[in-house]
C-alpha positions as CSV (number, residue, x, y, z in Angstrom):
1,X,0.0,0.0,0.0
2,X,2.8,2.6,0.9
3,X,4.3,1.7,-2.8
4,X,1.0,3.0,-4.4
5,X,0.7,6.2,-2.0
6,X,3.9,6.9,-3.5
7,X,3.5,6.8,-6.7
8,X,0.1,7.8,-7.5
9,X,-0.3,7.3,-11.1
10,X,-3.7,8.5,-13.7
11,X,-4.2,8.1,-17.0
12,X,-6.4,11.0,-18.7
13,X,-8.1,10.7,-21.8
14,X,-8.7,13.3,-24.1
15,X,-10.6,13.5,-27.9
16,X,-6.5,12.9,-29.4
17,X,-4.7,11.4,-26.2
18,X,-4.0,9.1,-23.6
19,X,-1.7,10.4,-20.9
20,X,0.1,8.6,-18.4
21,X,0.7,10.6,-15.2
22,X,2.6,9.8,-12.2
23,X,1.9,12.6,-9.0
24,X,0.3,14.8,-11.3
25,X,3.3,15.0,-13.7
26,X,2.7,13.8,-17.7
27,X,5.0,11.0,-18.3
28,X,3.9,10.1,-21.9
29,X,0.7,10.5,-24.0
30,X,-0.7,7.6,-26.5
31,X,-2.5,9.1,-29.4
32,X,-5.6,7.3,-29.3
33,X,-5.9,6.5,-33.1
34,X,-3.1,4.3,-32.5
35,X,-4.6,2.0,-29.5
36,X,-6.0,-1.1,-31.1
37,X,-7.7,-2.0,-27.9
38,X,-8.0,-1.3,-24.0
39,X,-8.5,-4.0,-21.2
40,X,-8.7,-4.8,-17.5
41,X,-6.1,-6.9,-16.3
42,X,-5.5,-9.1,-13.1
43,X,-2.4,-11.1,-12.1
44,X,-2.0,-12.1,-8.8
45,X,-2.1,-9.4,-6.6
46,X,-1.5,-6.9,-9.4
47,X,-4.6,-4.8,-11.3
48,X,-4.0,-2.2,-14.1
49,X,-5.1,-1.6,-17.6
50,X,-3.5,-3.3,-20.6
51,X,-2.8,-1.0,-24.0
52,X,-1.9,-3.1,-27.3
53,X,-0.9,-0.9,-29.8
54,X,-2.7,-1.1,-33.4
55,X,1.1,-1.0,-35.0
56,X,3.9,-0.9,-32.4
57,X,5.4,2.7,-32.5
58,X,3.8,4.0,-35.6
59,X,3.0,7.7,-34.2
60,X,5.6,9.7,-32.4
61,X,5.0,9.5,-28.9
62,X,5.1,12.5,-26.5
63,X,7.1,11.8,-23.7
64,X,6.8,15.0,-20.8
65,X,9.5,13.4,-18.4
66,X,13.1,13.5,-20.0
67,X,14.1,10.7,-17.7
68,X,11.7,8.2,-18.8
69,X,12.5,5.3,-21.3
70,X,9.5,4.4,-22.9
71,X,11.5,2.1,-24.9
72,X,12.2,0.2,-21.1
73,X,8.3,0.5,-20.3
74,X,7.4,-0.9,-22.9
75,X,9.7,-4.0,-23.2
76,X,8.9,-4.3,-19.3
77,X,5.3,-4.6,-20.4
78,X,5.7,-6.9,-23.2
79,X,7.9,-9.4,-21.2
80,X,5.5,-9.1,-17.7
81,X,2.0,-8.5,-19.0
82,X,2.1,-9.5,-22.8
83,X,1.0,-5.9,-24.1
84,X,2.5,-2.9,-25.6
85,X,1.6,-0.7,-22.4
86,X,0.8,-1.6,-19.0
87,X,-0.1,0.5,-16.3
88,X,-0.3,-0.8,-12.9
89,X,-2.3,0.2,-9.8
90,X,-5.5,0.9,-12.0
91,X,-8.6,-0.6,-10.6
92,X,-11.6,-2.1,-12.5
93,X,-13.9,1.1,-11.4
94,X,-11.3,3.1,-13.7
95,X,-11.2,0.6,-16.3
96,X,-15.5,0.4,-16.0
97,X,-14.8,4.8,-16.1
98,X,-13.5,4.1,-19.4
99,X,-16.1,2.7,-20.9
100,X,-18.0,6.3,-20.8
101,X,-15.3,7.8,-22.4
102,X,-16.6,9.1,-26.1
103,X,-12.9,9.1,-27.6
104,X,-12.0,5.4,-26.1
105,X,-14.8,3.8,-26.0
106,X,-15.2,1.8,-29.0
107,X,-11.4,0.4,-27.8
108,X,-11.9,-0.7,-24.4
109,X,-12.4,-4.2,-24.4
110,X,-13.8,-6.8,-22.0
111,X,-12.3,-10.4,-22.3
112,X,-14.1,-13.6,-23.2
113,X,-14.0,-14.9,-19.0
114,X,-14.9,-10.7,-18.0
């Protein structure tokens, strides 16, 4: 619990982006026409929301924080979760938020078992 005090993370959608925030500083944004889908994810004691990308990499991403390797996050994702992005700490009342979201909705995904 301490952990996720500490680094309180959103994601905010907008009509063109998906931002990735970490105590109310932009990390990176997504644009949204390249997210092929959006889903809930649950692995052991770990919830968050999965991002697969229509086409790996094929829009510039903005990155806000110079420190961050989005390169890293990604292959961190890829190699822990199976998915281009994953962001952890997100619960399924966010992911359910998402649903209402005019520019995401017709991304965000439930699985077959969901």
């Amino acid at each position: 619990a301490r952990e996720r005090e500490q680094t309180i993370s959103a994601l905010v959608v907008s009509e063109k982006t998906l931002t990735y925030k970490i105590q109310g500083k932009n990390i990176f944004s997504i644009p949204i026409k390249t997210i092929a889908s959006i889903y809930f994810c649950k692995k052991g004691q770990i919830e968050g929301i999965e991002v697969f990308l229509a086409t790996p990499f094929s829009e510039r991403f903005i990155i806000c924080t110079p420190k961050f390797s989005l390169k890293e996050f990604h292959n961190r994702s890829k190699r822990k979760f199976g998915c281009d992005f994953f962001f952890p700490y997100f619960y399924e009342k966010t992911f359910q938020a998402f649903k209402e979201c005019h520019s995401i909705k017709e991304i965000v995904k439930c699985r077959a078992s969901e």
